[in-house]
C-alpha atoms as an extended CHARMM CRD file, in Angstrom:
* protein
*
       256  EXT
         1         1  UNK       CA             89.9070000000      125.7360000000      -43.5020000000  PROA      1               0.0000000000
         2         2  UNK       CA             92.6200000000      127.3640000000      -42.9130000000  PROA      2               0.0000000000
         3         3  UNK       CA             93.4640000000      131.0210000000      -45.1990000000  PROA      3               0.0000000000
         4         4  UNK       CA             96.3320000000      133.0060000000      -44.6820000000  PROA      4               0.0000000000
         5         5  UNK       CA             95.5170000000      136.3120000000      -42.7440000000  PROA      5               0.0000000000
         6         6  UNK       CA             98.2020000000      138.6240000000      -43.2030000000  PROA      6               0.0000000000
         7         7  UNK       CA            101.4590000000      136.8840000000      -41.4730000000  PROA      7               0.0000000000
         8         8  UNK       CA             99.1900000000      134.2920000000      -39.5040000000  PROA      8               0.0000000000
         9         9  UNK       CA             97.3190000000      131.7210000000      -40.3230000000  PROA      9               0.0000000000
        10        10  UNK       CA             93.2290000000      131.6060000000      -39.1450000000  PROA      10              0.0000000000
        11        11  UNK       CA             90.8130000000      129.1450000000      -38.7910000000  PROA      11              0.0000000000
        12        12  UNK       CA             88.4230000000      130.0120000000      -40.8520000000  PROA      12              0.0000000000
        13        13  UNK       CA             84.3480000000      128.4330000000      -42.0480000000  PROA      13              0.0000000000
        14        14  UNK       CA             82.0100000000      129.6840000000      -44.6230000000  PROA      14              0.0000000000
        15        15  UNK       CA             78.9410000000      127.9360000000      -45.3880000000  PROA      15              0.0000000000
        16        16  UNK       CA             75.7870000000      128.3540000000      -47.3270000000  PROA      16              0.0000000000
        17        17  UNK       CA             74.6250000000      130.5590000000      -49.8420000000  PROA      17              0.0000000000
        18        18  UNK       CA             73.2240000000      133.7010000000      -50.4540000000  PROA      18              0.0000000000
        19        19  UNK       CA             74.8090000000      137.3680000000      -50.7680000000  PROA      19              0.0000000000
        20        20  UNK       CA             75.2650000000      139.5940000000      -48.8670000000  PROA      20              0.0000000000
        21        21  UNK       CA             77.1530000000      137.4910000000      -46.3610000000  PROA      21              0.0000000000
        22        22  UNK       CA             77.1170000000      137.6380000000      -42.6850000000  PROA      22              0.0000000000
        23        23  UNK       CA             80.1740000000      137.5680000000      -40.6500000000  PROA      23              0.0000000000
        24        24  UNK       CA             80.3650000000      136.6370000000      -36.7870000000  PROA      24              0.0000000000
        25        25  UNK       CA             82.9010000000      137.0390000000      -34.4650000000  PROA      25              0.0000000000
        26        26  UNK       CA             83.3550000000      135.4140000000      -31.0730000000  PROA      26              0.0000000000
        27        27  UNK       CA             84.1820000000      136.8980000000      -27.7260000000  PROA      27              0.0000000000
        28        28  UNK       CA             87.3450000000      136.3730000000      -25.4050000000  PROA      28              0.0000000000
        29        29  UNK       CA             89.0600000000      133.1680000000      -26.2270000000  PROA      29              0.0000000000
        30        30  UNK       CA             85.4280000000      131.9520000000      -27.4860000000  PROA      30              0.0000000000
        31        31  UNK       CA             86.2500000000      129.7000000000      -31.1840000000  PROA      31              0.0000000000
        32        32  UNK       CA             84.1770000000      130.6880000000      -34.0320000000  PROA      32              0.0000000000
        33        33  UNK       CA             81.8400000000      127.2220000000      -32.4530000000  PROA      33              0.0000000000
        34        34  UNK       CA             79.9500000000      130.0610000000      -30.1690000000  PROA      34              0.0000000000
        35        35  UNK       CA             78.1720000000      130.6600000000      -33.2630000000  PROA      35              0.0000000000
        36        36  UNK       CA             77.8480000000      127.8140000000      -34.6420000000  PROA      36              0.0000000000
        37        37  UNK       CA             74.2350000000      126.8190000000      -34.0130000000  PROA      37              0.0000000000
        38        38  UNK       CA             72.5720000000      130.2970000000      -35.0740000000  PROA      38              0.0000000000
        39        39  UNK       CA             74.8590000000      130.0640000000      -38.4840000000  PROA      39              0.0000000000
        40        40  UNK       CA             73.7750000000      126.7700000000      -39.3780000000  PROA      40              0.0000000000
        41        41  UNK       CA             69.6660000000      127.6270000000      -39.0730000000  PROA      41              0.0000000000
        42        42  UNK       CA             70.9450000000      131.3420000000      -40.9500000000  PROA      42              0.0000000000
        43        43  UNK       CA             72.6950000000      129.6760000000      -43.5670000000  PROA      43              0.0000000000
        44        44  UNK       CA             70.1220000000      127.8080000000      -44.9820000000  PROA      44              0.0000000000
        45        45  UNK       CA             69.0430000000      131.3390000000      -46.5510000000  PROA      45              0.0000000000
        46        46  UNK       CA             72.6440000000      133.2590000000      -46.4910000000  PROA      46              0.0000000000
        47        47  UNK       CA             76.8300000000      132.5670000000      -46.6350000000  PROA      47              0.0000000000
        48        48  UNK       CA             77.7020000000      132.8390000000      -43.4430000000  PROA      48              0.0000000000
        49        49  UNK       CA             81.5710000000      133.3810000000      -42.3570000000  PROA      49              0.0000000000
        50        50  UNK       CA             83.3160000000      132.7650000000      -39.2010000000  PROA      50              0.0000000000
        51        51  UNK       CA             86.6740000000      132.7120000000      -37.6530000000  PROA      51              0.0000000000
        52        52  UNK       CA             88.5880000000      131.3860000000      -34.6760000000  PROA      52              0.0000000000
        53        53  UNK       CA             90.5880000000      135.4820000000      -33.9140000000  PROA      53              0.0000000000
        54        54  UNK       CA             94.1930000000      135.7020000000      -32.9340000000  PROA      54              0.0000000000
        55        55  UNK       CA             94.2750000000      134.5690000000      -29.3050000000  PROA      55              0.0000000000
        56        56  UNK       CA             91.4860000000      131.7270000000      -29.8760000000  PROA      56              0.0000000000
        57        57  UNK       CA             91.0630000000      127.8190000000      -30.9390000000  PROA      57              0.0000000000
        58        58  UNK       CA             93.7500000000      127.1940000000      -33.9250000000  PROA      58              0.0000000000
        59        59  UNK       CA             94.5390000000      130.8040000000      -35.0520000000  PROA      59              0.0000000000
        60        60  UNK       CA             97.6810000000      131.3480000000      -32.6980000000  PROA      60              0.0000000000
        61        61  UNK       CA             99.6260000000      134.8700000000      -32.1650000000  PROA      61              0.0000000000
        62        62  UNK       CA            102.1780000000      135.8710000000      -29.6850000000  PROA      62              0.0000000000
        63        63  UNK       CA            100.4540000000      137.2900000000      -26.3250000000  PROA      63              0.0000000000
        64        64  UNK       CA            101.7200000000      140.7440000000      -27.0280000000  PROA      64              0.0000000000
        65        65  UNK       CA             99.3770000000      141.2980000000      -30.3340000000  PROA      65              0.0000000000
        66        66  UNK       CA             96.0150000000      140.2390000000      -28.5320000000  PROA      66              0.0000000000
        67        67  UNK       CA             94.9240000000      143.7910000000      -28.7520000000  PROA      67              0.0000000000
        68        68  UNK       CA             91.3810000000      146.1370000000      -30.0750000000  PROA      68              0.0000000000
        69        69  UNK       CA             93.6030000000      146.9450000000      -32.9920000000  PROA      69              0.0000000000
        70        70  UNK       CA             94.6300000000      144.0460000000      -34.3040000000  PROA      70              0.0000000000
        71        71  UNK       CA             91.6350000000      142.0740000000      -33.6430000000  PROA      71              0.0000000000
        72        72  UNK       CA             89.9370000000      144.6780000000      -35.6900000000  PROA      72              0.0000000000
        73        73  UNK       CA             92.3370000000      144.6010000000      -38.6460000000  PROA      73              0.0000000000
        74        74  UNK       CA             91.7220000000      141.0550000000      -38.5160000000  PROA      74              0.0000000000
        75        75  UNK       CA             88.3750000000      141.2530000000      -39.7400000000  PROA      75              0.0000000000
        76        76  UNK       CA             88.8850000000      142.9980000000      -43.0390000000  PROA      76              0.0000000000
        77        77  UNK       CA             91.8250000000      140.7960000000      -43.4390000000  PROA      77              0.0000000000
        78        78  UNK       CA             89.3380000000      137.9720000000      -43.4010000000  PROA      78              0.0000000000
        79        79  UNK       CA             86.9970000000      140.0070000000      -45.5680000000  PROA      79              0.0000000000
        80        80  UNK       CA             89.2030000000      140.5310000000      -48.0410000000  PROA      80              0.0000000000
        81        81  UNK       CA             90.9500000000      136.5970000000      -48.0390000000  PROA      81              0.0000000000
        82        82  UNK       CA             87.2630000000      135.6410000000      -48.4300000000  PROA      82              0.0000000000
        83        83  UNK       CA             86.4920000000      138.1370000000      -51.7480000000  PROA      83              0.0000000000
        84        84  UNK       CA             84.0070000000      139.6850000000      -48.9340000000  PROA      84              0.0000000000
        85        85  UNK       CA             83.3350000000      143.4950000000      -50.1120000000  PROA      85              0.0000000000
        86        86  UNK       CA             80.4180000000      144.3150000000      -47.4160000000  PROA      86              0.0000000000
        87        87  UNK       CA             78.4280000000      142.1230000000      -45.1810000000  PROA      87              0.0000000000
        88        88  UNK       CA             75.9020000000      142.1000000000      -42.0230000000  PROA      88              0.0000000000
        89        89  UNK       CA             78.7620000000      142.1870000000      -39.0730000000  PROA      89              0.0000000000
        90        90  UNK       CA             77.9050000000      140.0810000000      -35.9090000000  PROA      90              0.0000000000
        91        91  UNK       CA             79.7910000000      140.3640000000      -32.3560000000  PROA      91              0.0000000000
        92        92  UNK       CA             79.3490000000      138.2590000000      -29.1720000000  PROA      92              0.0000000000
        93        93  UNK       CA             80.6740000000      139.5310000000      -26.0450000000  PROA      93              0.0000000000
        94        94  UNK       CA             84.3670000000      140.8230000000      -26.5630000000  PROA      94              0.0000000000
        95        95  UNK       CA             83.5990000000      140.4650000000      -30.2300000000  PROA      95              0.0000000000
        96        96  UNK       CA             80.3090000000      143.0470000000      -30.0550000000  PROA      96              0.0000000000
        97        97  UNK       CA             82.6880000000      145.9950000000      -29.2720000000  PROA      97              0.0000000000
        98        98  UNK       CA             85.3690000000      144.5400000000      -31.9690000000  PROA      98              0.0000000000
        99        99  UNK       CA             82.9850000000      144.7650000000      -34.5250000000  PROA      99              0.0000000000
       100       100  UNK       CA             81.3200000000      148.4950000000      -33.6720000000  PROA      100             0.0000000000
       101       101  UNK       CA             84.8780000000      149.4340000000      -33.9710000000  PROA      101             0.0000000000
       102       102  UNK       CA             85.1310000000      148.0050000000      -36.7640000000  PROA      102             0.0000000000
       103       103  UNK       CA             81.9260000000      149.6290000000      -38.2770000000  PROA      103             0.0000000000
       104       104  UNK       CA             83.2620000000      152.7660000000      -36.6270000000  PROA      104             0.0000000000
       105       105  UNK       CA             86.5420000000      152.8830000000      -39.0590000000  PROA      105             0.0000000000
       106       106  UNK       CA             85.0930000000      151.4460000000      -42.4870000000  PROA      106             0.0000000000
       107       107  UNK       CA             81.3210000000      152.0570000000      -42.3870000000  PROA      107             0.0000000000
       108       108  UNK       CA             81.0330000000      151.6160000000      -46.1380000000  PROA      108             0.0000000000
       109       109  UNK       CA             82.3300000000      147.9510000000      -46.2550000000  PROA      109             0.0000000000
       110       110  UNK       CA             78.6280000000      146.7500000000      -43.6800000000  PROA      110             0.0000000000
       111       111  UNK       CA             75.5790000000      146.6160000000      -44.3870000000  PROA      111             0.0000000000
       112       112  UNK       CA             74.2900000000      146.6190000000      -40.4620000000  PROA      112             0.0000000000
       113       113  UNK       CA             75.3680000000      145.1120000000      -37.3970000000  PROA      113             0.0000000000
       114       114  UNK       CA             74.5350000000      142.8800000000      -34.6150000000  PROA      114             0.0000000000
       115       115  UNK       CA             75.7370000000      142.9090000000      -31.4260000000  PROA      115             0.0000000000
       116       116  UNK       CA             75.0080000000      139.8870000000      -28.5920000000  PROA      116             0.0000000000
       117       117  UNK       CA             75.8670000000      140.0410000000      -25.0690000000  PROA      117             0.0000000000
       118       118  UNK       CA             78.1620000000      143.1960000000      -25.2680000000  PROA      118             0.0000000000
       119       119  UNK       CA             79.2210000000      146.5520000000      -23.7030000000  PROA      119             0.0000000000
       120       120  UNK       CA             80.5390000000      149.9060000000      -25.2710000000  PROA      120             0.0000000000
       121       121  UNK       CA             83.0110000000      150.0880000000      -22.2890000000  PROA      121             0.0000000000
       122       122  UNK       CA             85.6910000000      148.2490000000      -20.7010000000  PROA      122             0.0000000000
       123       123  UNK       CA             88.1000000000      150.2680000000      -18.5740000000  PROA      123             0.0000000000
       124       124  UNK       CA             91.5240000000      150.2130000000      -18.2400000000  PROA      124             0.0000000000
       125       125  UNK       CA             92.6580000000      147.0310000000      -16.1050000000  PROA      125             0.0000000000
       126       126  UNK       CA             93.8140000000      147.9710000000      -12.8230000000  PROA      126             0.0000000000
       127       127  UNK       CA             95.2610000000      146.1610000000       -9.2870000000  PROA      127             0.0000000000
       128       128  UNK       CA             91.9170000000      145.7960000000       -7.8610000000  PROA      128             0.0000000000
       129       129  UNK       CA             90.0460000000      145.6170000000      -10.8670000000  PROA      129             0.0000000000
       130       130  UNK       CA             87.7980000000      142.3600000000      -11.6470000000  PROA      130             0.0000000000
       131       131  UNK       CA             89.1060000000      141.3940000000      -14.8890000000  PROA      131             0.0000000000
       132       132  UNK       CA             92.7710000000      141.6190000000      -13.4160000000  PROA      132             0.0000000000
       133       133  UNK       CA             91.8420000000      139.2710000000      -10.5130000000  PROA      133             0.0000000000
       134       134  UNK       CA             90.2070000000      137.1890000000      -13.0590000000  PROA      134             0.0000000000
       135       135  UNK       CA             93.3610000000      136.7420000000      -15.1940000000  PROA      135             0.0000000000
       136       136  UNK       CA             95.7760000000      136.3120000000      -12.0690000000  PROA      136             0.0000000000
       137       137  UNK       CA             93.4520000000      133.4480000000      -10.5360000000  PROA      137             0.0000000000
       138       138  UNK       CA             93.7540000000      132.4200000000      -14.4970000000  PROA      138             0.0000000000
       139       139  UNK       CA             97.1270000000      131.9800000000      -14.6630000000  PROA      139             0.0000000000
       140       140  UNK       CA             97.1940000000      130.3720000000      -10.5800000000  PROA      140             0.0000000000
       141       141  UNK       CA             94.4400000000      128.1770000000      -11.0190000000  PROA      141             0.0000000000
       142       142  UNK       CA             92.9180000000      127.7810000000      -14.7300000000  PROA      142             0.0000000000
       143       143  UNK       CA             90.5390000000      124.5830000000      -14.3110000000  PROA      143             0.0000000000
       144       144  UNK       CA             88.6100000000      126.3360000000      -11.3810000000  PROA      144             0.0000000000
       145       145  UNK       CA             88.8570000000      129.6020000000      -12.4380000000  PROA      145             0.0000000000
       146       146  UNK       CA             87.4340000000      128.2870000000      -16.1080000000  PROA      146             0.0000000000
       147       147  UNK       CA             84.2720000000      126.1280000000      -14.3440000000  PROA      147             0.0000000000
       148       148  UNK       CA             83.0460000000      129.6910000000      -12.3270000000  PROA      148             0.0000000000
       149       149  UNK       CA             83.5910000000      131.3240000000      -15.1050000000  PROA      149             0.0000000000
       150       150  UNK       CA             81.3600000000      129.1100000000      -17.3680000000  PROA      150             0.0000000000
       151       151  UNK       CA             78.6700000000      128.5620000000      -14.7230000000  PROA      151             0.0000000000
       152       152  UNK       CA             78.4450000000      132.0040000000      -14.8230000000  PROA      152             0.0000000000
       153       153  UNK       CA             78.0140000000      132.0790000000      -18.7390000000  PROA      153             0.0000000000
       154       154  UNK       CA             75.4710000000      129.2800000000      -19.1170000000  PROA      154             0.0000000000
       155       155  UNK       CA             73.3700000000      129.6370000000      -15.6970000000  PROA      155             0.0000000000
       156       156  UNK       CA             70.0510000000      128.2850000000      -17.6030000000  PROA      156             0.0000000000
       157       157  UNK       CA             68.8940000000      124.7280000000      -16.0310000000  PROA      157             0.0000000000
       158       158  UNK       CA             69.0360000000      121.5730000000      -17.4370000000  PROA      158             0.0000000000
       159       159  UNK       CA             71.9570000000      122.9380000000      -19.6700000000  PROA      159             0.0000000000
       160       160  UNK       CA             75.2080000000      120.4720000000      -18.5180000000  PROA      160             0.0000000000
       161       161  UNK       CA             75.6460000000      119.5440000000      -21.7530000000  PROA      161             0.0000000000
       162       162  UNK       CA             76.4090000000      123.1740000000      -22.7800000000  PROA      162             0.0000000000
       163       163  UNK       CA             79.0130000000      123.7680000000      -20.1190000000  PROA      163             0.0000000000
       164       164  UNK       CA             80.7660000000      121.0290000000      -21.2290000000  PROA      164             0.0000000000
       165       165  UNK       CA             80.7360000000      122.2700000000      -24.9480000000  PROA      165             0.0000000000
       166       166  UNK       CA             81.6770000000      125.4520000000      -24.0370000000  PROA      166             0.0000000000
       167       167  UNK       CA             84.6220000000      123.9800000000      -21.7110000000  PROA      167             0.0000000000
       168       168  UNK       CA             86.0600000000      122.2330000000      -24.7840000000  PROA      168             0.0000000000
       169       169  UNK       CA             85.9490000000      125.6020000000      -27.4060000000  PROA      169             0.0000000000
       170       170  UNK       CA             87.7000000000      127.7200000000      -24.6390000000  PROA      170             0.0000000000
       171       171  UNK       CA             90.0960000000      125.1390000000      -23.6770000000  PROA      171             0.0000000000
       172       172  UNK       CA             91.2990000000      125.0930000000      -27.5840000000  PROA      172             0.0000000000
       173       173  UNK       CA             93.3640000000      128.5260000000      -26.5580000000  PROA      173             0.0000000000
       174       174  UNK       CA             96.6150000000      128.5680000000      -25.6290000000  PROA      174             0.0000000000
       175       175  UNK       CA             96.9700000000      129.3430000000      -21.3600000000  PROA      175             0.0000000000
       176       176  UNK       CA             98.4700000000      132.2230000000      -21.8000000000  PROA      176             0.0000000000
       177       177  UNK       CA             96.3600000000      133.8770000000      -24.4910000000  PROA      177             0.0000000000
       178       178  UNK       CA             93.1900000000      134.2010000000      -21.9820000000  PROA      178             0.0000000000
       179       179  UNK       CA             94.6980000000      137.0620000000      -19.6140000000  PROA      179             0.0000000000
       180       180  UNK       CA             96.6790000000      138.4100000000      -22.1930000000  PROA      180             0.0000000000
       181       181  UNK       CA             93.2570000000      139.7990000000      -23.7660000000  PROA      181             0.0000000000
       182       182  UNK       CA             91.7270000000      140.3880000000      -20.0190000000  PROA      182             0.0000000000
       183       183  UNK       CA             94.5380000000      142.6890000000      -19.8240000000  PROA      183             0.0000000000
       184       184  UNK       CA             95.1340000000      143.8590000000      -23.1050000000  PROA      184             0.0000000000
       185       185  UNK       CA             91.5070000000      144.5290000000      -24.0590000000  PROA      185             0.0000000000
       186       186  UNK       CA             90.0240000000      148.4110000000      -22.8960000000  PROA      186             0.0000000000
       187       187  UNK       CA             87.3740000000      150.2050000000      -24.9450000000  PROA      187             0.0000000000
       188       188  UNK       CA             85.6820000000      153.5550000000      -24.5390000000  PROA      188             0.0000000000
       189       189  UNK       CA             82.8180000000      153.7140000000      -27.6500000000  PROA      189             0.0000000000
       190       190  UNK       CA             80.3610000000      155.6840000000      -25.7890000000  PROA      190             0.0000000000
       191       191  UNK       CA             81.0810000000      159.0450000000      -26.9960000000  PROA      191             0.0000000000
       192       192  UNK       CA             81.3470000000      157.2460000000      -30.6760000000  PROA      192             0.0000000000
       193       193  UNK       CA             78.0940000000      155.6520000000      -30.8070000000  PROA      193             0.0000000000
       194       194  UNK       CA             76.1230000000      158.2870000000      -32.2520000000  PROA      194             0.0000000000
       195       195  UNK       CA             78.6980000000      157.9730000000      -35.4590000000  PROA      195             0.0000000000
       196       196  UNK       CA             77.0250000000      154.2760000000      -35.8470000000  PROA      196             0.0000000000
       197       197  UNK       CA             74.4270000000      154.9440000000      -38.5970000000  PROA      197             0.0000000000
       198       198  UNK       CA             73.8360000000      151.7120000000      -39.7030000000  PROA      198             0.0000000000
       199       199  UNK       CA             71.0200000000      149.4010000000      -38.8410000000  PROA      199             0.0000000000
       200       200  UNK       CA             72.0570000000      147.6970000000      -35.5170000000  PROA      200             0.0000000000
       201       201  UNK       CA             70.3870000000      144.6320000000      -33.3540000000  PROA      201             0.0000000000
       202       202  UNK       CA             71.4850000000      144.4510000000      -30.1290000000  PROA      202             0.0000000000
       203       203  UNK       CA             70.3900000000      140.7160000000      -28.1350000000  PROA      203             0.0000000000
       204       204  UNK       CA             71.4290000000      140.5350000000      -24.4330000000  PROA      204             0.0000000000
       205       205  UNK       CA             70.3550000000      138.0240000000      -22.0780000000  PROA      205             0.0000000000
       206       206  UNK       CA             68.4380000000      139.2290000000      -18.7560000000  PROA      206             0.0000000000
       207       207  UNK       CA             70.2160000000      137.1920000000      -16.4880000000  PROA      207             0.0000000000
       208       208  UNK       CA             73.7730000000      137.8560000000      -18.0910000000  PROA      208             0.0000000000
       209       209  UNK       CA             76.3140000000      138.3940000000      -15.1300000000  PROA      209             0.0000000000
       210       210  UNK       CA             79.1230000000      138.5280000000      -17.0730000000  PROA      210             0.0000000000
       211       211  UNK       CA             77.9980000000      141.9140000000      -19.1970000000  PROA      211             0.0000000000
       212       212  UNK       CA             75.1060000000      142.9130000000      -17.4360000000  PROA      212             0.0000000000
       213       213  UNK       CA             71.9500000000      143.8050000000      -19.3400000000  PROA      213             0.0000000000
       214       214  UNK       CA             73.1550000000      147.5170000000      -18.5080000000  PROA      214             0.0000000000
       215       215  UNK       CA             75.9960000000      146.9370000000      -21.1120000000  PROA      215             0.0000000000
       216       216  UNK       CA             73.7280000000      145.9110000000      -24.4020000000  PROA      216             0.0000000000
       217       217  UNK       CA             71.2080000000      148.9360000000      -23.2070000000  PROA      217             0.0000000000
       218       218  UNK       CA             73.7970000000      151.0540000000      -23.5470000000  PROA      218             0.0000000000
       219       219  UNK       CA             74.7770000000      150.2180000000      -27.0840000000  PROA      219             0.0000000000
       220       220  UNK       CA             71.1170000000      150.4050000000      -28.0290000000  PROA      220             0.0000000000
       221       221  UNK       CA             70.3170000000      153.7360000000      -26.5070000000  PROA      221             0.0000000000
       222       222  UNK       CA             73.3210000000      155.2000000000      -28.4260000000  PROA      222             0.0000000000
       223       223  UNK       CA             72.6490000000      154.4370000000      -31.6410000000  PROA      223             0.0000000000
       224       224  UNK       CA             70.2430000000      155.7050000000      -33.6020000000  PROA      224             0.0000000000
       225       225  UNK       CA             67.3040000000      153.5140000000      -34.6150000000  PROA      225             0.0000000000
       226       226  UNK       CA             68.8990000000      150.5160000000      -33.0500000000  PROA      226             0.0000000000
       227       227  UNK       CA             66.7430000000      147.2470000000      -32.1780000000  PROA      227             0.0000000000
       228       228  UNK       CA             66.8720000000      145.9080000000      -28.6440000000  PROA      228             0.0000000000
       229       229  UNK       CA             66.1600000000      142.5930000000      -27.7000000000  PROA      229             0.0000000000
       230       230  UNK       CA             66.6070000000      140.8940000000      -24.1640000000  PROA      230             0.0000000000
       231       231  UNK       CA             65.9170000000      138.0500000000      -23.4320000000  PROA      231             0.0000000000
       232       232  UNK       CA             64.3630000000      136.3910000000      -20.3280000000  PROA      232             0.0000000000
       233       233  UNK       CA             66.0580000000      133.7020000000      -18.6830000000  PROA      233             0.0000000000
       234       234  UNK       CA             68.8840000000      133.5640000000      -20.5940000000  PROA      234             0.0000000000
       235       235  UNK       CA             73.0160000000      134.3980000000      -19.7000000000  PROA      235             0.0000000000
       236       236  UNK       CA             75.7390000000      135.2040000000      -21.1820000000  PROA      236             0.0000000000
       237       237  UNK       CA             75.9490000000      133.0250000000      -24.4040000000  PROA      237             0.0000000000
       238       238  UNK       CA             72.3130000000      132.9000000000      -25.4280000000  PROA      238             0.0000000000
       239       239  UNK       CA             74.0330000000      131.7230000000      -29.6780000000  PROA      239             0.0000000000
       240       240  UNK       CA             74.5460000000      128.5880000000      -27.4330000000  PROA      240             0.0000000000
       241       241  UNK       CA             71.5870000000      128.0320000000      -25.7430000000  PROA      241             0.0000000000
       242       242  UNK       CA             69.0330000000      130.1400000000      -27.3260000000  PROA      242             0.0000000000
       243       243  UNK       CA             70.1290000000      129.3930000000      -31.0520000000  PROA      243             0.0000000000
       244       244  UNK       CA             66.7230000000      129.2830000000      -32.3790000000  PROA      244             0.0000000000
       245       245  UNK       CA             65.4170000000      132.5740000000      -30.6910000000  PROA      245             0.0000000000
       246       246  UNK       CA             69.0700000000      134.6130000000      -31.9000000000  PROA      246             0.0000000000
       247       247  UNK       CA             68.8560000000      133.0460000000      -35.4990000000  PROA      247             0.0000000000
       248       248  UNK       CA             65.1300000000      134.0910000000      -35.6020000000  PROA      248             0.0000000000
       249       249  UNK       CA             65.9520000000      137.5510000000      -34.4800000000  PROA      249             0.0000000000
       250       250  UNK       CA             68.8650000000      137.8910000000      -37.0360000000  PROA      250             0.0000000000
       251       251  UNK       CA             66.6630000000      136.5130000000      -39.9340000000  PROA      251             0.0000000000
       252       252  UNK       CA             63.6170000000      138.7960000000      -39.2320000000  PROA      252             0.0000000000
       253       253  UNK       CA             66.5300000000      141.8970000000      -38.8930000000  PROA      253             0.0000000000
       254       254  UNK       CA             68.6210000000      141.7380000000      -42.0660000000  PROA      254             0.0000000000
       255       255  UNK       CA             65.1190000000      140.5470000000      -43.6850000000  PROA      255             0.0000000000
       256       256  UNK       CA             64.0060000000      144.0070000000      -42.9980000000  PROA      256             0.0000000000
């Protein structure tokens, strides 16, 4: 459905039962779908909430507001639309670092938080930097640019199928909205991780090429009490092709 999220309209699900909620947020120009699988298994026990964020599937913004700050307001605005006073937090990829900031400005309004397939730091984009020749060759050459890029998030065997799902939910976004947040998006939480005293989970694939395993180690060795869990064999989006294994970990965590 869609709710009304201050001036913008989002995309919005909530399904199942059971308080407190859990609320997941995607990565990049990833739909709320890139949870999907691990929210249906977890809401057999629990309401779970997702969203498509500005710059992603049906929730559209102009270019200019795909930024850490309003991606973060976002989320209490969806809190809030959704009578949601606190609730387990969940981030993949660009999302993990949205929600620890998150976390980091309203502690009292989570219970924990899990992080999948994230890092504490993205730096400033630059000329020669990586994620600015990934949004020029974007913006020259989107279809090829798009299939690397999605090998390189689903390199498990035998997982076609996948690709092509993933294909469709980041082909929902508008063309321009995918290096506006490549070069919009910087984050610095390492120095700030210590101020993360909730109970965290971080899950990062082994063979993740995208955020190396280096990135999810990092967020687990700077907060305090924080789970890890890697996983072998597995890349970048492991809530689409290790759903089982990711709900598992997230019921045996906020079970705890």
């Amino acid at each position: 459905m869609f709710i009304k999220v201050g001036e913008r309209m989002m995309n919005t699900v909530s399904f199942g039962a059971g308080d407190p909620p859990l609320l997941a947020v995607g990565g990049w120009i990833g739909t709320w779908q890139v949870w999907r699988q691990p929210l249906e298994i977890l809401s057999r026990s629990h309401r779970c909430i997702a969203y498509d964020h500005r710059g992603s599937g049906q929730s559209l913004a102009e270019a200019s507001e795909l930024h850490l700050e309003g991606l973060v307001d976002d989320i209490f605005k969806v809190m809030d639309a959704m009578h949601v006073d606190r609730c387990w937090l969940a981030g993949e990829s660009h999302g993990g670092f949205i929600a620890a900031s998150a976390v980091l400005r309203h502690p009292s309004r989570f219970l924990g938080l899990i992080i999948v397939s994230s890092t504490p730091f993205l730096e400033e984009i630059s000329q020669d930097n990586r994620r600015a020749t990934f949004a020029d060759r974007l913006e020259t050459d989107a279809d090829t640019t798009l299939r690397r890029f999605i090998q390189g998030c689903i390199p498990e065997a035998d997982s076609d199928h996948l690709r092509r799902w993933l294909r469709s939910i980041l082909a929902e976004a508008e063309p321009q909205y995918g290096p506006a947040l490549m070069r919009q998006m910087a984050v610095d939480l390492r120095d700030r991780l210590s101020e993360l005293c909730l109970p965290t989970l971080v899950i990062h694939g082994k063979q993740d090429v995208i955020v190396p395993p280096e990135g999810g180690k990092a967020f687990a060795a700077g907060i305090a009490g924080a789970q890890l869990l890697v996983l072998d064999g597995v890349g970048h989006v492991p809530t689409m092709t290790r759903p089982v294994e990711v709900a598992s970990a997230i019921e045996h965590f906020i079970g705890r």
